[in-house]
DRENMILUM-701564 format. One line per 2 residues: number of its first residue (from 1); their letters; for each residue x, z negated, y negated of N, C-alpha, C. Coordinates in steps of 0.02 Angstrom, whole numbers. Atoms other than C-alpha are relative to their C-alpha. Example, Ala and Ser with C-alpha at 12.3 -4.5 7.8 and 13.67 -1.06 7.14 Angstrom:
% DRENMILUM-701564
1 = as = 45/0/59/615/-390/225/45/0/-60; -42/3/59/684/-357/53/-39/-37/-55 .
***
This chain:
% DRENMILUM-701564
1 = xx = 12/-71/-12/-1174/-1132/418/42/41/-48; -19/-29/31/-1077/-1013/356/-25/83/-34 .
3 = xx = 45/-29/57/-1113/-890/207/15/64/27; 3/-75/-6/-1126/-713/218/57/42/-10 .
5 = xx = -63/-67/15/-982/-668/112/83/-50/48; -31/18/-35/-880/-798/226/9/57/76 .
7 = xx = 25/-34/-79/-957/-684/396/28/62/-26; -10/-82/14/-918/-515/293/75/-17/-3 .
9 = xx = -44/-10/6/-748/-577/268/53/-5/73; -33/-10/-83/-698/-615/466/-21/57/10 .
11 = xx = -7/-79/-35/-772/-442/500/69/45/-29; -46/-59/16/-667/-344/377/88/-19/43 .
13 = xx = -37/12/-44/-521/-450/439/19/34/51; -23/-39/-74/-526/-381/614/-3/80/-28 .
15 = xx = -26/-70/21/-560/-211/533/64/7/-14; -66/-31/28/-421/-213/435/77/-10/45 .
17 = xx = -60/-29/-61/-309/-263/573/8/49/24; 17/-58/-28/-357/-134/680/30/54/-24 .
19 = xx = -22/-59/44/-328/-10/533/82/-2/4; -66/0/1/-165/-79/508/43/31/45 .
21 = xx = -53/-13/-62/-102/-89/686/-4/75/14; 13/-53/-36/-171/95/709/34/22/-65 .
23 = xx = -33/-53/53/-80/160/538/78/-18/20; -82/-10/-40/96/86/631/8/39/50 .
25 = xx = -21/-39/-46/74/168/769/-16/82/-17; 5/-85/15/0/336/705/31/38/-74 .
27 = xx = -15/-27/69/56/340/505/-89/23/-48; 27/10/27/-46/399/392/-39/106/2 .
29 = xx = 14/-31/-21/-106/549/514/-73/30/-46; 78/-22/0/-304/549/463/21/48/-68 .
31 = xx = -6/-18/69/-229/614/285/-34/87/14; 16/-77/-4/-253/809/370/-47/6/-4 .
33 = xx = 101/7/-11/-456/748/401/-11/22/-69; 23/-31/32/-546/863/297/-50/-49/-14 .
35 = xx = 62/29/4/-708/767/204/-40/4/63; 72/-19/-29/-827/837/317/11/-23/74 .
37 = xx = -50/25/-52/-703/800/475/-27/-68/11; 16/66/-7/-736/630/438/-45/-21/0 .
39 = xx = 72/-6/-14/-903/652/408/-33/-33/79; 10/23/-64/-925/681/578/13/-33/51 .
41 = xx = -19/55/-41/-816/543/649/-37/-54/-17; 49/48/40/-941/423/558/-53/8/60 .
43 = xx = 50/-39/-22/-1075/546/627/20/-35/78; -13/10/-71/-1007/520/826/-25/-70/15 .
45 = xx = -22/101/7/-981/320/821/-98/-10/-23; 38/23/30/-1152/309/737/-65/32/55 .
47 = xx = 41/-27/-69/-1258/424/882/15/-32/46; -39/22/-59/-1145/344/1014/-61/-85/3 .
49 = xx = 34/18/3/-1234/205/950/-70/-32/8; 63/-48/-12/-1399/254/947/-20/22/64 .
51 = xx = 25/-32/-59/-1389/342/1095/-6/-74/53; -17/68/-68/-1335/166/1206/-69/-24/-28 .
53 = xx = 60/35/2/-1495/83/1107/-51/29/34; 45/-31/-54/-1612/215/1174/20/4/49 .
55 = xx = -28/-5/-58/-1537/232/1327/-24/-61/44; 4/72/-35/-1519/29/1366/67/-13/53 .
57 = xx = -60/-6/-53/-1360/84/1469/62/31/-61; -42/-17/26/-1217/130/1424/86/-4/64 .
59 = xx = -35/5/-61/-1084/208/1544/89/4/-8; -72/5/1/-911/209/1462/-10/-77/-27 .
61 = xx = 7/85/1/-865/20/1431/22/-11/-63; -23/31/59/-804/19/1268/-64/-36/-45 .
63 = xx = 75/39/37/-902/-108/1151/-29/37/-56; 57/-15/71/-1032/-63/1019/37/-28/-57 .
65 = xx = -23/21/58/-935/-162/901/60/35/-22; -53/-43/16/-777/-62/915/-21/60/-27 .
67 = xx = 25/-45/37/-901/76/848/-30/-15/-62; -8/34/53/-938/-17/707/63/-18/-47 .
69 = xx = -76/27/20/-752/-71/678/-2/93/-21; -47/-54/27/-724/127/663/-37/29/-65 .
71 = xx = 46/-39/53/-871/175/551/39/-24/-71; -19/46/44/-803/38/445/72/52/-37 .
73 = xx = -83/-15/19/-622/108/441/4/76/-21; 17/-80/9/-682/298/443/-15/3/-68 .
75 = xx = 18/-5/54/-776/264/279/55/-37/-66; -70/23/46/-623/173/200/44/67/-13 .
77 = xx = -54/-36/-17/-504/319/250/-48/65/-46; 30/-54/21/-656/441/163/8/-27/-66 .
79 = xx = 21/5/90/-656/335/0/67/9/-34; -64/-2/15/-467/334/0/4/68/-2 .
81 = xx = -1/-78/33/-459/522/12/-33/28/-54; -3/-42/75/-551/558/-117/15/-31/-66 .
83 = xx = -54/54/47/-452/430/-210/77/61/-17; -64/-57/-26/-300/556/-158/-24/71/18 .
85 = xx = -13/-65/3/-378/733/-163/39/44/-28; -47/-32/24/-259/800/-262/84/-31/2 .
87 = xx = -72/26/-20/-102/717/-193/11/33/80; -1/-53/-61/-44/830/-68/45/-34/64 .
89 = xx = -52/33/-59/73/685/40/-50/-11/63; 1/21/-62/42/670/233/11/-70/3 .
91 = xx = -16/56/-10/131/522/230/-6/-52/-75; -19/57/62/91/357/120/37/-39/28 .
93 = xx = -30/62/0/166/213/111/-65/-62/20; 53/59/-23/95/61/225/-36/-29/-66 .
95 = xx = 19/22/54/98/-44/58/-53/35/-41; 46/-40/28/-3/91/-41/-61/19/38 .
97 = xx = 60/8/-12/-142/111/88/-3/-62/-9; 8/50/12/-152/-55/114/-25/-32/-65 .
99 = xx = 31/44/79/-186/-101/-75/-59/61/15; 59/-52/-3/-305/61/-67/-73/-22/49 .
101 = xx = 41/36/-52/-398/-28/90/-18/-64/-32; 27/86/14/-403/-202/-2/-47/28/-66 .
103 = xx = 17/-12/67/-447/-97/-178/-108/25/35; 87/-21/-36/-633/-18/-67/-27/-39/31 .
105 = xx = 30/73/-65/-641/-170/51/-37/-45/-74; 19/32/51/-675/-261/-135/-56/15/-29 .
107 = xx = 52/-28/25/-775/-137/-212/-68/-6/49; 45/-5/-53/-880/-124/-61/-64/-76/11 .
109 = xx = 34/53/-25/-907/-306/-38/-34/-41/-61; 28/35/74/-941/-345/-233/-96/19/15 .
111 = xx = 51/-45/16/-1074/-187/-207/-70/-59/62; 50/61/-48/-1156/-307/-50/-20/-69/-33 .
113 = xx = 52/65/41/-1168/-469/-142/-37/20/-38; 30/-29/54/-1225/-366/-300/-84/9/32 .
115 = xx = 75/-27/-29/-1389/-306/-170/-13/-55/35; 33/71/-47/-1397/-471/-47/-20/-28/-61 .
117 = xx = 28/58/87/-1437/-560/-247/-85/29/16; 62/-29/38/-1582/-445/-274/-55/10/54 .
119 = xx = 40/-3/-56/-1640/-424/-85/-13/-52/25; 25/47/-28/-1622/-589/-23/23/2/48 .
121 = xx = -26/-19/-84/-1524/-545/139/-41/15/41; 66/-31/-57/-1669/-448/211/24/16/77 .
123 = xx = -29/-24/-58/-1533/-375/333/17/-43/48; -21/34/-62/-1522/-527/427/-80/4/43 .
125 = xx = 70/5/-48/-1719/-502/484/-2/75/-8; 13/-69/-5/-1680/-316/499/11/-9/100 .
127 = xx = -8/-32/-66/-1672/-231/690/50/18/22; -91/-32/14/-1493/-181/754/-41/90/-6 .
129 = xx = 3/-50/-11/-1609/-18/784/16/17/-77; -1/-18/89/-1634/-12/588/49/28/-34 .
131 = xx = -9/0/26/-1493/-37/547/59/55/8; -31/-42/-24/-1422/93/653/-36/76/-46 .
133 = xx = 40/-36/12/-1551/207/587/20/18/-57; -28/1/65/-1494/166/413/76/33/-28 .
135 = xx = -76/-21/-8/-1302/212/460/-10/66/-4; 1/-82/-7/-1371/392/527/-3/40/-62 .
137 = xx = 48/-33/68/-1495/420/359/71/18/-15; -68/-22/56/-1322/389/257/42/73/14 .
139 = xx = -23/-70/-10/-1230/506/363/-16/61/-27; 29/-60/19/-1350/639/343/-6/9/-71 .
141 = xx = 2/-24/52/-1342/633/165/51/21/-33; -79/-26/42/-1155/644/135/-8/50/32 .
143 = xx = 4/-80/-15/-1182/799/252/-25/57/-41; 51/-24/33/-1316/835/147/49/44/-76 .
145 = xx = -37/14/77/-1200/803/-23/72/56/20; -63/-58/11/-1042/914/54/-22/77/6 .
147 = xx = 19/-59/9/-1157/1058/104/-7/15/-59; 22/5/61/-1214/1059/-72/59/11/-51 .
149 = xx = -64/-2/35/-1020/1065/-130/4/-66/-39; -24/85/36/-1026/867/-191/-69/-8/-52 .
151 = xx = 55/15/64/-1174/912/-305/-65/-38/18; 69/49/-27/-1326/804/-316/-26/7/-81 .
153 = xx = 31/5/83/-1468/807/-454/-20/-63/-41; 41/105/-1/-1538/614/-429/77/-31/9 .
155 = xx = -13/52/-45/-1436/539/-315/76/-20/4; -57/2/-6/-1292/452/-300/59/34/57 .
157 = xx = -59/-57/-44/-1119/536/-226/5/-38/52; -35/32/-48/-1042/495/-71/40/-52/13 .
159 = xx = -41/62/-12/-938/359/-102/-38/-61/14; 81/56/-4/-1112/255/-142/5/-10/99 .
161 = xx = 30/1/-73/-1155/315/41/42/-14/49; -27/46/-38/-999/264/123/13/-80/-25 .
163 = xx = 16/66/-1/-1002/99/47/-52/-38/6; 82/45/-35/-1180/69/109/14/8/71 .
165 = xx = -17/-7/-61/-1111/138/272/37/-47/60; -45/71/-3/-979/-25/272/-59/-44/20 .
167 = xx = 5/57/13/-1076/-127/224/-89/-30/72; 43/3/-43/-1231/-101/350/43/-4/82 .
169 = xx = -13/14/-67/-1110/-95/491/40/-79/-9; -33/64/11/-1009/-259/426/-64/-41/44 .
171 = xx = 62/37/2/-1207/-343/438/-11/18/90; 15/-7/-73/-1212/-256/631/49/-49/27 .
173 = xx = -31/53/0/-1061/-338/651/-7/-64/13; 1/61/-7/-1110/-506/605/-63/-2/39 .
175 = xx = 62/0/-57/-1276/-485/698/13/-11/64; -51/0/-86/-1178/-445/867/35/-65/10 .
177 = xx = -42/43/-1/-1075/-596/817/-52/-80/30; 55/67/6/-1233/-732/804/-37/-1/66 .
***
């Protein structure tokens, strides 16, 4: 059987293809996406979701997992900008996202073993509803965190909340996969 951080690493895989093949053909476009922009491309993908579970139908054919694949790549492209808020280039360099994508894909996946230790991999006897549920909460709090202008009094910032955002759709991911 294979391990968890074996299963998390074929997901990002196909993510990071994906990312790739879509930063040759488009560049390094999303750079104009405002925070909040992206917000709500998280936000879409994550109702779209949601909506097909309540529903039980679902009438455009694209898969559930390709909405997963984007949440994934959306919240990369949010941790990388604010990696680069004050670098005013449109265009990077493949090489330079690319290390930027392997530098959050790392952080991200340390931050998952760091919590599967202490939880126990609860998320494999979670619900896909859950864990959909769990994707929205996050959303709504980076909404929460940019209305607010980034400030928070407790709680951790947004980067926290897109790398819980990863890492709960990685786990949908491998769920869909089993």
């Amino acid at each position: 059987m294979q391990s968890t951080s074996q299963h998390y690493d074929e997901a990002i895989a196909i993510c990071k293809d994906i990312f790739l093949k879509k930063m040759n053909d488009y560049g390094t476009a999303w750079r104009n996406l405002r925070p909040k922009s992206l917000t709500d491309q998280i936000f879409i993908k994550a109702q779209r979701i949601k909506s097909i579970e309540e529903k039980g139908i679902q009438k455009i054919s694209d898969a559930i997992n390709g909405e997963y694949i984007g949440i994934i790549n959306y919240c990369v492209i949010a941790l990388i900008q604010i990696e680069l808020y004050d670098d005013a280039r449109i265009d990077i360099p493949y090489n330079e996202v690319e290390g930027l994508y392997n530098k959050y894909i790392k952080q991200t996946k340390q931050l998952m073993e760091d919590k599967n230790h202490d939880y126990g991999e609860a998320w494999r006897d979670m619900r896909m509803s859950s864990i959909t549920d769990l994707i929205l909460m996050k959303v709504f709090r980076v909404k929460q965190i940019e209305d607010n202008e980034g400030k928070t009094s407790i709680s951790e910032g947004v980067d926290a909340n897109y790398m819980d955002m990863i890492n709960y759709s990685v786990f949908a991911l491998i769920k869909c996969k089993n």
